[in-house]
Backbone of each chain as ProteinMPNN parsed JSONL, in Angstrom:
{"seq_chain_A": "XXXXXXXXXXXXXXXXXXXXXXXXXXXXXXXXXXXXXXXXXXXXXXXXXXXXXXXXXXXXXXXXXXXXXXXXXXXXXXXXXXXXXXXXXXXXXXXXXXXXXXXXXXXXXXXXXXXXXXXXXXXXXXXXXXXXXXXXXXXXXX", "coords_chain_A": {"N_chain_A": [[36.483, 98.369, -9.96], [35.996, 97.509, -6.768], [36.814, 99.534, -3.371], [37.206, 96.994, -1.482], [37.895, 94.499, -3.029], [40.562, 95.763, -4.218], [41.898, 95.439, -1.631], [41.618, 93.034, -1.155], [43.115, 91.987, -3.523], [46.027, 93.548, -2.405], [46.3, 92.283, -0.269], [46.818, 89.238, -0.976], [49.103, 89.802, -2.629], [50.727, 90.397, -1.068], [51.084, 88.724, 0.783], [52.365, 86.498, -0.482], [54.165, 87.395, -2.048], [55.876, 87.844, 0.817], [56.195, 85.468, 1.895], [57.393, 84.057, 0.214], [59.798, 85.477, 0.137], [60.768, 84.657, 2.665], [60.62, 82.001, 2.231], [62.812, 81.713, 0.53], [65.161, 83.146, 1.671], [65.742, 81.018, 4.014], [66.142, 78.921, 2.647], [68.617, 79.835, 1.126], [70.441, 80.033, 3.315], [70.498, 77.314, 4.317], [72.033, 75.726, 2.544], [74.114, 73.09, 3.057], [73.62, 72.348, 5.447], [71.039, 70.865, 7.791], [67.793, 71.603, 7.584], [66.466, 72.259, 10.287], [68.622, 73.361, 11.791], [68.778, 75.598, 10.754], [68.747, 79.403, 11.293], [66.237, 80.376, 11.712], [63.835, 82.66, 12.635], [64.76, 85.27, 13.049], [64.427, 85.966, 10.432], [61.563, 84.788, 10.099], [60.243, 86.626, 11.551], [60.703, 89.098, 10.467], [59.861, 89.081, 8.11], [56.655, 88.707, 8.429], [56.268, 90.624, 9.784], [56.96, 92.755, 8.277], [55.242, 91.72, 5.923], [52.389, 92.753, 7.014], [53.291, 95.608, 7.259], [53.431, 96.338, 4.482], [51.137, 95.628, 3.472], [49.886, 97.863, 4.73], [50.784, 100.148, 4.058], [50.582, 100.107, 1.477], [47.737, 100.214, 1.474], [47.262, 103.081, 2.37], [48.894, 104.154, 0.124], [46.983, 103.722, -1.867], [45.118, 104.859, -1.37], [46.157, 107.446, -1.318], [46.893, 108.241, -4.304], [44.494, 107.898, -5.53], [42.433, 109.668, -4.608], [39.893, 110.484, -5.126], [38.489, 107.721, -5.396], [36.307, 105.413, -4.478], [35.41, 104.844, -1.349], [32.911, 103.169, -0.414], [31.121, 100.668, 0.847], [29.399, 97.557, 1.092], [26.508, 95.606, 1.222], [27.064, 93.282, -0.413], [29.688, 93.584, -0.314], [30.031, 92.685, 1.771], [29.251, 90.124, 2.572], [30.718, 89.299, 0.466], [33.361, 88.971, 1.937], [32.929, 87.837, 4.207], [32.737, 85.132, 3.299], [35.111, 84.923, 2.167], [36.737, 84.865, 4.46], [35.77, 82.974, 6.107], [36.352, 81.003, 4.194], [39.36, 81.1, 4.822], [39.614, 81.007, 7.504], [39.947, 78.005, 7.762], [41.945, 77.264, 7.624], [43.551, 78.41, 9.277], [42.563, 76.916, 11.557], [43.78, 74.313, 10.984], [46.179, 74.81, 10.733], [46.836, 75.108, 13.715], [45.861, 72.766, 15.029], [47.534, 70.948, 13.618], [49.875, 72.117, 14.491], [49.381, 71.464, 17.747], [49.556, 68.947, 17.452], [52.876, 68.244, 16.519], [53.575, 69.11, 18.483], [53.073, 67.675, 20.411], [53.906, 64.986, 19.79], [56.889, 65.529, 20.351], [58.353, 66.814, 18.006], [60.782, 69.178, 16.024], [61.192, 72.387, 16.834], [61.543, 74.283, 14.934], [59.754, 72.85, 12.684], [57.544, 73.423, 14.175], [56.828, 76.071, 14.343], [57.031, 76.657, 11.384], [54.948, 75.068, 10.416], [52.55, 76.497, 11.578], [53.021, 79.301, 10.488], [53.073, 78.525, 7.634], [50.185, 77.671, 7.362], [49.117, 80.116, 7.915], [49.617, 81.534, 6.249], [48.207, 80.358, 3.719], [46.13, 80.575, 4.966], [45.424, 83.101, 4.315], [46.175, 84.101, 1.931], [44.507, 81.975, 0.54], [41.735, 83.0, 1.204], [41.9, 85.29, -0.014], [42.123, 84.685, -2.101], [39.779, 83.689, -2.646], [38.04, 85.855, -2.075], [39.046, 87.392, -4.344], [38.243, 85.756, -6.815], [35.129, 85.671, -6.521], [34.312, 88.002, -6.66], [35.108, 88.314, -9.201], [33.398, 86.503, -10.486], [30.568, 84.945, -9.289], [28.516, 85.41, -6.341], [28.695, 81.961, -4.607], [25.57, 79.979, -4.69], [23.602, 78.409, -2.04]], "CA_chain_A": [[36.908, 97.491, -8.86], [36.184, 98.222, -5.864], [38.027, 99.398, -2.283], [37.477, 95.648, -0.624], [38.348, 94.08, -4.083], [41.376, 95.751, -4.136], [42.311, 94.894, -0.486], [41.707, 91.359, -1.283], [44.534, 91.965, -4.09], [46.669, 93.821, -1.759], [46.934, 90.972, 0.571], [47.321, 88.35, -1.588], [50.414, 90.313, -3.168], [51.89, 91.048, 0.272], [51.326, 87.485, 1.608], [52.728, 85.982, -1.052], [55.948, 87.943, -1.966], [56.731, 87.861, 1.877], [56.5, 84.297, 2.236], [58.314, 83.591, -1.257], [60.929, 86.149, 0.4], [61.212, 83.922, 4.091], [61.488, 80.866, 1.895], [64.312, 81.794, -0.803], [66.238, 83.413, 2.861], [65.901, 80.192, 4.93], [66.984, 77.697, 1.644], [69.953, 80.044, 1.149], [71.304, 79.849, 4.335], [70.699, 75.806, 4.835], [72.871, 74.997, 1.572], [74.168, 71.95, 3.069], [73.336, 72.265, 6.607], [70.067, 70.027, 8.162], [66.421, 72.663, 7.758], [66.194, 72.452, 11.542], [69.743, 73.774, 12.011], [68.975, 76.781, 9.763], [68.545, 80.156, 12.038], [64.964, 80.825, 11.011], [63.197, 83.108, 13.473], [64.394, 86.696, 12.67], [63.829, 85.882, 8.896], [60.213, 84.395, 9.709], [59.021, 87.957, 12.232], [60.962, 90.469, 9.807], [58.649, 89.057, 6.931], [55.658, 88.515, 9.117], [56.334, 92.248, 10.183], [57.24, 93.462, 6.719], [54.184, 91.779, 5.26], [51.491, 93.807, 7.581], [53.704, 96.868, 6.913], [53.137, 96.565, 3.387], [49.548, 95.834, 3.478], [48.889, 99.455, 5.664], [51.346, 101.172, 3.536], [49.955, 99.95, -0.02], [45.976, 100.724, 1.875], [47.046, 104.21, 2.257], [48.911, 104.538, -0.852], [45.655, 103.685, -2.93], [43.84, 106.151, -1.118], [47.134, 108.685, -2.142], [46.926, 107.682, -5.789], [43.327, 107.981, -6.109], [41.655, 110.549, -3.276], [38.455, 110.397, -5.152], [38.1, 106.18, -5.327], [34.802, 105.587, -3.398], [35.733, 103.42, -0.578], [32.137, 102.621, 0.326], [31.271, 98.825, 1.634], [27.859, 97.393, 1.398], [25.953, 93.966, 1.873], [27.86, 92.068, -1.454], [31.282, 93.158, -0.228], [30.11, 91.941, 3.469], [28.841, 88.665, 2.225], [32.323, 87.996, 0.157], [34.274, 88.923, 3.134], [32.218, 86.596, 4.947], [32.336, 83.917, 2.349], [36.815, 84.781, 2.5], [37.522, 84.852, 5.876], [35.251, 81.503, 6.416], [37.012, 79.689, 3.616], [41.179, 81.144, 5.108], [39.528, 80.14, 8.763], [39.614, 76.772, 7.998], [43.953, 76.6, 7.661], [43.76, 78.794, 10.672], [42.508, 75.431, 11.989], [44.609, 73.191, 10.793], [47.853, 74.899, 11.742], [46.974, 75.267, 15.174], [45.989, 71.623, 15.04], [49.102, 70.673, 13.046], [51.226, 72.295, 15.435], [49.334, 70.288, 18.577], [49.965, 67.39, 17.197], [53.573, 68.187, 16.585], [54.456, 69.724, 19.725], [52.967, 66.618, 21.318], [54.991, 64.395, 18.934], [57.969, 66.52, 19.713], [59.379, 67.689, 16.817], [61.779, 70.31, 16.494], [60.841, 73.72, 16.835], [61.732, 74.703, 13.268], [58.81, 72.484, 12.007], [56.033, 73.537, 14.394], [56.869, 77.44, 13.801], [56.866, 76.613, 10.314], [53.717, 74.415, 10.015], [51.75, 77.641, 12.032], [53.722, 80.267, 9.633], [52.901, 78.12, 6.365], [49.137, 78.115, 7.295], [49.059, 81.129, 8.338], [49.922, 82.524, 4.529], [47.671, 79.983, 3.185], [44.786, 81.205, 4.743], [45.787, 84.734, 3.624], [46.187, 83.553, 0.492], [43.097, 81.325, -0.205], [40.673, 83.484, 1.419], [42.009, 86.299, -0.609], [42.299, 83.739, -4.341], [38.374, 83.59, -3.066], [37.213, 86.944, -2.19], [38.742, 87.842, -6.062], [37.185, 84.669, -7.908], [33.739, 85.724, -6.48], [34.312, 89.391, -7.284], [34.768, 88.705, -10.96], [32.216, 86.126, -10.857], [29.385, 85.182, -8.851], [28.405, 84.725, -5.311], [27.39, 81.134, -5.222], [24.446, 80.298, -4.243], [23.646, 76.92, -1.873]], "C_chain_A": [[36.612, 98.196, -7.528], [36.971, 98.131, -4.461], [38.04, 98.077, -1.654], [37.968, 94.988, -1.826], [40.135, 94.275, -4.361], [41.889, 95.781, -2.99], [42.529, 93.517, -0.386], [43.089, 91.377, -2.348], [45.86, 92.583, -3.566], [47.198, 92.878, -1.15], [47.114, 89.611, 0.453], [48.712, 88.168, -1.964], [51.079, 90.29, -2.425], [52.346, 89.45, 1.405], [52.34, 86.663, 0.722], [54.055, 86.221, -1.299], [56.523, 87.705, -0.297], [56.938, 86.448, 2.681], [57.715, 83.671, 1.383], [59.804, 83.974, -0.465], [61.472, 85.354, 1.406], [62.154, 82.525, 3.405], [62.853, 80.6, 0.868], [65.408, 82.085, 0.832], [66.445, 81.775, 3.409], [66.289, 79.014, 4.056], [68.406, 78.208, 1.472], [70.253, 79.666, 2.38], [71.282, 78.367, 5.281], [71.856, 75.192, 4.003], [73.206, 73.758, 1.982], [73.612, 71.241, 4.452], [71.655, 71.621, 6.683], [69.116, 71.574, 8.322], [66.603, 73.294, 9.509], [67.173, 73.053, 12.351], [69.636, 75.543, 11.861], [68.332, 78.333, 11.06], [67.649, 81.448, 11.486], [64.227, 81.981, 11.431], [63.338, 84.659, 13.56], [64.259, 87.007, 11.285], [61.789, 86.358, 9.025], [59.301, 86.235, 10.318], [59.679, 89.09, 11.051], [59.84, 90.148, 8.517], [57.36, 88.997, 7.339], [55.403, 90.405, 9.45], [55.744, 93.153, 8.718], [55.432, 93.145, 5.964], [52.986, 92.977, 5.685], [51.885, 95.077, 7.266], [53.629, 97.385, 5.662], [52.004, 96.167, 2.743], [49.333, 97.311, 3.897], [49.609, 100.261, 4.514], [50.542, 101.296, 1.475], [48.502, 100.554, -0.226], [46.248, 101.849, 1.647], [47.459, 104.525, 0.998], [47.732, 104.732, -1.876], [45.574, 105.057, -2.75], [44.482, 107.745, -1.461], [46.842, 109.123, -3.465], [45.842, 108.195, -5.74], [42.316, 108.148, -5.153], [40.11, 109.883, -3.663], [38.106, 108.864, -5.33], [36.764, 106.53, -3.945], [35.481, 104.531, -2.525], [34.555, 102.511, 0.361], [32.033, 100.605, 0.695], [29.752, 98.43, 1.701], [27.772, 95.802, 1.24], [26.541, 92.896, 0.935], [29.184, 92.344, -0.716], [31.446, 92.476, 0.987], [30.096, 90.708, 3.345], [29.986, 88.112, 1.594], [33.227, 88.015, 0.808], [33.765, 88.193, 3.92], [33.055, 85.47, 4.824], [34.266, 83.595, 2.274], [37.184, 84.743, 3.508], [37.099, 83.14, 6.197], [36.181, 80.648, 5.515], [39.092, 79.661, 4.006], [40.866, 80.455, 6.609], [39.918, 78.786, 8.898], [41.69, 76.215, 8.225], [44.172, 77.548, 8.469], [43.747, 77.152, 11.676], [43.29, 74.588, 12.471], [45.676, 73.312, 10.895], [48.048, 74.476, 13.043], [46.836, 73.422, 15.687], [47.276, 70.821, 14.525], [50.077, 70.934, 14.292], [50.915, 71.658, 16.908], [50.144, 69.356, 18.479], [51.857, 67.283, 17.042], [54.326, 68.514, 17.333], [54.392, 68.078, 20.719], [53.87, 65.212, 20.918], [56.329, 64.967, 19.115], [59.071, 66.672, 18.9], [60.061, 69.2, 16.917], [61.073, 71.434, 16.295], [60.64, 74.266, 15.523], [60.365, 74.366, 12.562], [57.053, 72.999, 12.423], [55.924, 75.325, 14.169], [56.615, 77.599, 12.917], [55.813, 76.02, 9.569], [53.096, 76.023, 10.416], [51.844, 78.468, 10.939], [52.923, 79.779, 8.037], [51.189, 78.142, 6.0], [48.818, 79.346, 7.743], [48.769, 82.158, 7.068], [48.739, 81.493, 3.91], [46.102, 80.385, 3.528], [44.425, 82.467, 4.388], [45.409, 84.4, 2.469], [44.674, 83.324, -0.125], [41.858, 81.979, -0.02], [40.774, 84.493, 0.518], [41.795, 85.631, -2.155], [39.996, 84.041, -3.862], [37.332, 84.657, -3.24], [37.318, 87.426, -3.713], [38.0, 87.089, -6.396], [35.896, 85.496, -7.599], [33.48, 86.918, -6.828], [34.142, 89.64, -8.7], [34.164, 87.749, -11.189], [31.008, 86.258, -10.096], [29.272, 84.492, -7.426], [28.304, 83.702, -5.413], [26.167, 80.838, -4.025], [23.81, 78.583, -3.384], [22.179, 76.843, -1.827]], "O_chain_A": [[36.979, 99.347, -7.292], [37.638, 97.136, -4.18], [39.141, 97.907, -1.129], [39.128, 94.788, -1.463], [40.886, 93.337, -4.627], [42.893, 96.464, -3.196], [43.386, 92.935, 0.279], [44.091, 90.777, -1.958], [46.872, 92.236, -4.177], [48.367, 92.532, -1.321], [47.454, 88.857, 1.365], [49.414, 87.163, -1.851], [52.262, 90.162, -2.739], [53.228, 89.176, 2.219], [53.23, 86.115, 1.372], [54.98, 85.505, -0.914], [57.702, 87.36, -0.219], [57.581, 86.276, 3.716], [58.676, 83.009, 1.774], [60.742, 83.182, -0.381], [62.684, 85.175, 1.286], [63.289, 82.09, 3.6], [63.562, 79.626, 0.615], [66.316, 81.289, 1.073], [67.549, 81.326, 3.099], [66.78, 78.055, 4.653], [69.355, 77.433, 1.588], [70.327, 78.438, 2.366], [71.754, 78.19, 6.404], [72.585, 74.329, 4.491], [72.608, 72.935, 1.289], [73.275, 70.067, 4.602], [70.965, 71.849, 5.689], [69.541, 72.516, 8.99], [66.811, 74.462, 9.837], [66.875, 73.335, 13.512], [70.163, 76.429, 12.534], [67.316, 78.019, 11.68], [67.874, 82.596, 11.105], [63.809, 82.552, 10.423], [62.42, 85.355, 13.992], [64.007, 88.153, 10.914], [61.071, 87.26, 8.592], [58.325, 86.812, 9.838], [58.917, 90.027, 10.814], [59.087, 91.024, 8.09], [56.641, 89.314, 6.391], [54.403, 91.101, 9.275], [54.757, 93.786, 8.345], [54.641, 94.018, 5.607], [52.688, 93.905, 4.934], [50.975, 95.846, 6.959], [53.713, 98.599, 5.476], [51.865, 96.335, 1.531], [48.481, 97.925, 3.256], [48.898, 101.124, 3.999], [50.213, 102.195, 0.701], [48.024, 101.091, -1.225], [45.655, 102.229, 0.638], [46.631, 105.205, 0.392], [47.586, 105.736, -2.573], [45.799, 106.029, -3.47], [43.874, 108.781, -1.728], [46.565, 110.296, -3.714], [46.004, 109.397, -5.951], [41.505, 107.288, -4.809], [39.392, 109.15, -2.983], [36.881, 108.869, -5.456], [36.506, 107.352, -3.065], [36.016, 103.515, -2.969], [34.747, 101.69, 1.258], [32.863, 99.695, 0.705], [28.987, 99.08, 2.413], [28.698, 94.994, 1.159], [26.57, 91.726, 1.318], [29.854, 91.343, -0.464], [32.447, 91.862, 1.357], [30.919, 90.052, 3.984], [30.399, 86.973, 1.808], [34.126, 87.211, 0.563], [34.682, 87.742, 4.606], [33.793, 84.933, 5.65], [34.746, 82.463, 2.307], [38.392, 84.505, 3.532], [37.924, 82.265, 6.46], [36.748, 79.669, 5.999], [39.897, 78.783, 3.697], [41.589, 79.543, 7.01], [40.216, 78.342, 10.007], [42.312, 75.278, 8.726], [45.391, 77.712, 8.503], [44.659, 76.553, 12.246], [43.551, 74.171, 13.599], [46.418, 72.356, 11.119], [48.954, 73.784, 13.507], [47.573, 72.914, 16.532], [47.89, 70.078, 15.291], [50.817, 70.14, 14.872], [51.921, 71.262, 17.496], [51.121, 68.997, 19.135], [52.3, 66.212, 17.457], [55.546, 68.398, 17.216], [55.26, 67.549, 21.414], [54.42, 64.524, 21.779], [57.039, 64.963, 18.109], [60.29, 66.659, 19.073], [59.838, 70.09, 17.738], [60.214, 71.367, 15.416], [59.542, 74.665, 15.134], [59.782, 75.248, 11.933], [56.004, 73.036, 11.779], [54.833, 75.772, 13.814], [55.896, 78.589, 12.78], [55.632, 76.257, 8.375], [53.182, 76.824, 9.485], [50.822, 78.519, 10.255], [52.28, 80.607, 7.391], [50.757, 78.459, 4.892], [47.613, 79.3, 7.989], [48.033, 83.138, 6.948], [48.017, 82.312, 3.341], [45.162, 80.49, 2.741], [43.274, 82.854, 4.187], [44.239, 84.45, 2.091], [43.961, 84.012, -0.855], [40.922, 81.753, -0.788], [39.672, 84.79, 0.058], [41.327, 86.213, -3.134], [39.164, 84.467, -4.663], [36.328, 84.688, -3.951], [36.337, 87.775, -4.369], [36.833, 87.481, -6.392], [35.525, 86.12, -8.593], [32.383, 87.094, -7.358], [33.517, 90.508, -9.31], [34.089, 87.671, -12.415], [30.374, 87.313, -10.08], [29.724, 83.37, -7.199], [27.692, 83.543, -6.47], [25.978, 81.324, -2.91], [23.601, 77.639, -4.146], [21.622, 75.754, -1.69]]}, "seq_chain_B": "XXXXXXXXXXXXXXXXXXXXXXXXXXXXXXXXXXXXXXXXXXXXXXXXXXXXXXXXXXXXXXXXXXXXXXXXXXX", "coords_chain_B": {"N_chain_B": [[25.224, 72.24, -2.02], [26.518, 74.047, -4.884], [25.278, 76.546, -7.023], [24.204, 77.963, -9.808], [22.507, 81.362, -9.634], [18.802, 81.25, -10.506], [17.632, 83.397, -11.002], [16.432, 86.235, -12.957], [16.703, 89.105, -14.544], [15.234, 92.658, -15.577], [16.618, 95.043, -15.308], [18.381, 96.812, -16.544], [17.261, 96.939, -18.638], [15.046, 98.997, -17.605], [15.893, 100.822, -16.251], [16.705, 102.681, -18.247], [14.171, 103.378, -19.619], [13.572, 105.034, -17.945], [14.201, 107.66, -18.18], [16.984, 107.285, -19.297], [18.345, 106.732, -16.317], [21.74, 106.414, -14.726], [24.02, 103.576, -13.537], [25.2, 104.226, -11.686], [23.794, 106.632, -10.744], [21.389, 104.509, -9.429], [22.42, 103.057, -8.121], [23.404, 104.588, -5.876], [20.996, 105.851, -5.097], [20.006, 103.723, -3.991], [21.433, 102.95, -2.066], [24.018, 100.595, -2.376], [27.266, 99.942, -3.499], [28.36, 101.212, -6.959], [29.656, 98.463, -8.667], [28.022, 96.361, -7.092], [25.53, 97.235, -8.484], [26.271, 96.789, -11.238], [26.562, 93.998, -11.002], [24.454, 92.277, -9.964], [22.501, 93.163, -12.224], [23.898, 91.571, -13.817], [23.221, 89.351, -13.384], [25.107, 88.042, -11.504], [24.865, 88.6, -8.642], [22.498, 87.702, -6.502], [20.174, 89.871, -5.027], [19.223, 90.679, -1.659], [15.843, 90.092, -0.263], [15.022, 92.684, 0.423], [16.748, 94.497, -0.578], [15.743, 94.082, -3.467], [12.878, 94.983, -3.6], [13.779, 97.804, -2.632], [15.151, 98.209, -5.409], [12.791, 98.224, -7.37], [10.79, 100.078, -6.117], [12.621, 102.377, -6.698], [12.789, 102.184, -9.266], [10.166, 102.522, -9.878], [8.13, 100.72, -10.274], [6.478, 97.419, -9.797], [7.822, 94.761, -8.16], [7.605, 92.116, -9.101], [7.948, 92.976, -12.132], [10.933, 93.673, -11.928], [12.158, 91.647, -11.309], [12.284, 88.181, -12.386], [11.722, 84.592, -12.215], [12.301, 81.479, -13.141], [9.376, 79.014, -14.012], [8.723, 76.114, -11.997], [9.326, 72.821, -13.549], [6.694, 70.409, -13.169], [5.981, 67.43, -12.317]], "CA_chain_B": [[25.987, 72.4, -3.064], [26.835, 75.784, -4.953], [24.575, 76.528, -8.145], [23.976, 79.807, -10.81], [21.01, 81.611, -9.641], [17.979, 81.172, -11.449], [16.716, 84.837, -11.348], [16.755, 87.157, -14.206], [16.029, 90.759, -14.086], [15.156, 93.901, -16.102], [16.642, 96.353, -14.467], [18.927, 97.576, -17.696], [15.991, 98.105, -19.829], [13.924, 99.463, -16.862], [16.736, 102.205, -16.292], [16.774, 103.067, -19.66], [13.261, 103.627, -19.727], [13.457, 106.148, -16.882], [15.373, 108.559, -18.538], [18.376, 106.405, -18.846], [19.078, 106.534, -15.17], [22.687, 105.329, -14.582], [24.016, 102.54, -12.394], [25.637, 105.072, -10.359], [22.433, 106.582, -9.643], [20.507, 103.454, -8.744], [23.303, 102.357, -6.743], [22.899, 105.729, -4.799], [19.138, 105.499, -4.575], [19.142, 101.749, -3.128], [23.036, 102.262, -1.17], [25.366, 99.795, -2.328], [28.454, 100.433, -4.99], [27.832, 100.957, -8.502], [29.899, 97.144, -8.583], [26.595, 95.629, -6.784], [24.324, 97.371, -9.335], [26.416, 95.967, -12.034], [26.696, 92.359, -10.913], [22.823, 92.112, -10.143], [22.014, 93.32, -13.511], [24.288, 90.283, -15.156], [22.911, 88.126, -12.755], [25.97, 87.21, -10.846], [24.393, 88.484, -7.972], [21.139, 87.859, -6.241], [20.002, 90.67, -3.988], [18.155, 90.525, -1.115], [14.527, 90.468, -0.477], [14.488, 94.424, 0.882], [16.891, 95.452, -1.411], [14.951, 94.025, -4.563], [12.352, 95.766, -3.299], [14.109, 99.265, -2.933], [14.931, 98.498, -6.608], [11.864, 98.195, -7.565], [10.827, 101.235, -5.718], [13.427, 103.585, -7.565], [12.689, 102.443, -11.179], [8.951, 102.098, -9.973], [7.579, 99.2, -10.971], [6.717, 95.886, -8.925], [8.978, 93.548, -7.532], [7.984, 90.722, -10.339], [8.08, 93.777, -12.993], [12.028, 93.803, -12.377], [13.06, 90.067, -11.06], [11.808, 86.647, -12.693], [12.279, 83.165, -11.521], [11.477, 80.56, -14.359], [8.356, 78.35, -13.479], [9.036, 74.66, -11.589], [8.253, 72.168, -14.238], [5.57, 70.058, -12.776], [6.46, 65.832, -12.917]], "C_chain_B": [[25.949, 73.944, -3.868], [26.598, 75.925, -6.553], [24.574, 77.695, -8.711], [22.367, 79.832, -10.057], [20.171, 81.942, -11.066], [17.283, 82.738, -11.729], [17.043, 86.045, -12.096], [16.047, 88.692, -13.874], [16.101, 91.742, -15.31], [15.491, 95.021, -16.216], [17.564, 97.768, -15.301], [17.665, 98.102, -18.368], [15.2, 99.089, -18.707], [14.776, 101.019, -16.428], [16.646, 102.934, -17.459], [15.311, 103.933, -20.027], [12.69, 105.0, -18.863], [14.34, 107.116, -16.842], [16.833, 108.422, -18.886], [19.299, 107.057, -17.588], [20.421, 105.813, -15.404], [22.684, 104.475, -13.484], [24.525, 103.397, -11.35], [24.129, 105.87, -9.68], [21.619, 106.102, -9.087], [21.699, 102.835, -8.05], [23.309, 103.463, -5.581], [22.129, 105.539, -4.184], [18.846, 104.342, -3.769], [20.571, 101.845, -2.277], [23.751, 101.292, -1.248], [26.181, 100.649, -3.271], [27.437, 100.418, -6.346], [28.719, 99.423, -8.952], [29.134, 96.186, -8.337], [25.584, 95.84, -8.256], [24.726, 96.41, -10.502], [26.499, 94.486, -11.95], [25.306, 91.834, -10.461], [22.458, 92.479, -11.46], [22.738, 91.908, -14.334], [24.11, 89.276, -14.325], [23.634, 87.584, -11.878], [25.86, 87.281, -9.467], [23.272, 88.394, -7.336], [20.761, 88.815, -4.952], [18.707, 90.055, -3.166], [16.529, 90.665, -1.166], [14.181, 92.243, -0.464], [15.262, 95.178, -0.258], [16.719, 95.55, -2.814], [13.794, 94.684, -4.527], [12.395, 97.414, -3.309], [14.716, 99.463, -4.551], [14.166, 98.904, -7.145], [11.069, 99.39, -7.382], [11.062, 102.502, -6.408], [12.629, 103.455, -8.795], [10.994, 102.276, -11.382], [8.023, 101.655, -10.779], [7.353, 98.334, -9.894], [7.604, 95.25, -9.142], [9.036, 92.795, -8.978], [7.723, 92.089, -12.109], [9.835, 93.729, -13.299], [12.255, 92.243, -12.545], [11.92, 89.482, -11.788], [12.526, 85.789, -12.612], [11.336, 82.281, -12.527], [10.732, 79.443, -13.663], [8.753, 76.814, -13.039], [8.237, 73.801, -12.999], [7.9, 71.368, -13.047], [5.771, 68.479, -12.952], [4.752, 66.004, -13.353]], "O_chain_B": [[25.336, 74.883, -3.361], [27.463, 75.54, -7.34], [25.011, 78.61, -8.012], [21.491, 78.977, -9.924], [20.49, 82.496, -12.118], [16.505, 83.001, -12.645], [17.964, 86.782, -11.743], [15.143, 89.096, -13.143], [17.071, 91.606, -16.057], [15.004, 95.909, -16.917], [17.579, 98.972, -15.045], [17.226, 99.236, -18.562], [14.71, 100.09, -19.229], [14.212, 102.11, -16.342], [16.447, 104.136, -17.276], [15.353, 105.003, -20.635], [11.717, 105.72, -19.086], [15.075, 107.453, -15.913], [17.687, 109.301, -18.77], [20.392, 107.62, -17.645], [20.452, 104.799, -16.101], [21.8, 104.433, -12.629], [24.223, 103.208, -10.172], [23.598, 105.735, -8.578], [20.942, 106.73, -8.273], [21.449, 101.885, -7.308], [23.213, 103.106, -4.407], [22.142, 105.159, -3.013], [17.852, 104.045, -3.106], [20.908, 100.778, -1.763], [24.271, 100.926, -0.194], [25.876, 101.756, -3.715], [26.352, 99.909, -6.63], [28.211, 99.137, -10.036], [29.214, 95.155, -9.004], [25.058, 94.942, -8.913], [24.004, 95.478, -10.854], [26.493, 93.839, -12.997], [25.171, 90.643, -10.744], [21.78, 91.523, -11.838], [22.193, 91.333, -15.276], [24.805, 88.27, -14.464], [23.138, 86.629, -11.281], [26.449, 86.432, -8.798], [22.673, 89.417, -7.666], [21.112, 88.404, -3.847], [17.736, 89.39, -3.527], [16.003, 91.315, -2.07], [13.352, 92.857, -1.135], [14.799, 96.161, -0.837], [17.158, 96.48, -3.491], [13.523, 95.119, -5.646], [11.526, 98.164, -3.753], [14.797, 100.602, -5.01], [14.374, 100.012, -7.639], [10.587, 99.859, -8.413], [10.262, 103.398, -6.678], [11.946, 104.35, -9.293], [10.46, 102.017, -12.46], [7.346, 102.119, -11.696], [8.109, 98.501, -8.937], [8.191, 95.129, -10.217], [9.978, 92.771, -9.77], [7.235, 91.577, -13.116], [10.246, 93.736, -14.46], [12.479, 91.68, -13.616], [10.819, 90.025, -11.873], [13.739, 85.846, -12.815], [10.116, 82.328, -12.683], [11.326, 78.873, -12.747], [9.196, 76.209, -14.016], [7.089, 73.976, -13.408], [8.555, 71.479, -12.011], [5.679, 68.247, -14.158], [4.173, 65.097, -13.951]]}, "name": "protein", "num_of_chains": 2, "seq": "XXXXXXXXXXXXXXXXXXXXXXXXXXXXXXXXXXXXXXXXXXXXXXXXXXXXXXXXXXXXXXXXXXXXXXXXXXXXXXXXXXXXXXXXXXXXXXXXXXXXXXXXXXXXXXXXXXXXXXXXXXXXXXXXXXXXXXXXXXXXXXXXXXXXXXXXXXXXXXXXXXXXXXXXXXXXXXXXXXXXXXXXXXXXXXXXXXXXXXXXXXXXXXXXXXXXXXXXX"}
């Protein structure tokens, strides 16, 4: 495997648990109370924080664990970091558009923090589900 | 739309033949990972023009000695 391979599984792991973690906090503490009520905002930056902090800390651990790992980088791992950032860009997008449209609609705060926030992990996410897929299969080819 | 490439290569037997070079050393010799060498050899990736070429090069041989591309049929 190599070092961008496992970076792409790093930040899959780290996006994922620290969203899972925002949304189990912010359902407990609505129990009966209305979503938009719920006092979301040092949940959403301590996991937003936390996540990045456990991306850098997991990067260096590797490189703890396993000095001699090669961490070179060449024209396939450029092309599927390409090929992942282009396909998480796209729910970069559509948050920022999402949250237009709902600021201009105004809706409550809660929802347009949380539209941004929700794509935000999804393009983490999907760009990262794609850089693996293509790692253990095959570029494709248009 | 997003297809399997059609181009097949030699480049296992052609190592083999050259002392059985490993993939780590033809991934040296041409600069990517030994991860590139292996995913061009099973096809899953198609390398560039220059660096099918610096294959080619190493395990010296011509270009259409390592890669083949199966012939257009013809209506």
């Amino acid at each position: 495997m190599t070092h961008e391979e496992k970076r792409a599984w790093i930040m899959l792991v780290t996006a994922v648990l620290a969203y899972a973690a925002y949304v189990v906090v912010v359902l407990r503490r609505a129990g009966d109370t209305a979503l938009t009520d719920v006092p979301y905002a040092g949940a959403l930056l301590w996991t937003v924080g936390g996540a990045i902090v456990a991306n850098i800390v997991l990067e260096i651990g590797l490189g703890v664990v396993n000095p001699r790992a090669s961490r070179a980088k060449d024209v396939r791992d450029r092309e599927i970091g390409r090929l992942g950032d282009h396909v998480g860009q796209a729910f970069v997008v559509i948050g920022a558009v999402s949250a237009m449209l709902m600021a201009l609609a105004e809706w409550d705060f809660f929802w347009i923090a949380n539209v941004i926030y929700l794509c935000f992990v999804l393009s983490s996410v999907l760009g990262s589900v794609t850089k693996v897929l293509v790692y253990r299969g095959s570029l494709p080819q248009w | 739309m997003v297809k399997p490439t059609r181009v097949t290569n030699r480049i296992r037997a052609l190592r083999f033949e050259r002392g059985e070079m490993t993939q780590a050393e033809l991934a040296d010799r041409i600069g990517v990972t030994r991860q590139t060498v292996i995913a061009i050899e099973q096809g899953r990736y198609s390398p560039s023009l220059e660096m099918a070429f610096r294959i080619a090069h190493v395990l010296g041989v011509r270009l259409d000695d390592v890669f083949q591309y199966p012939e257009e049929e013809t209506p």
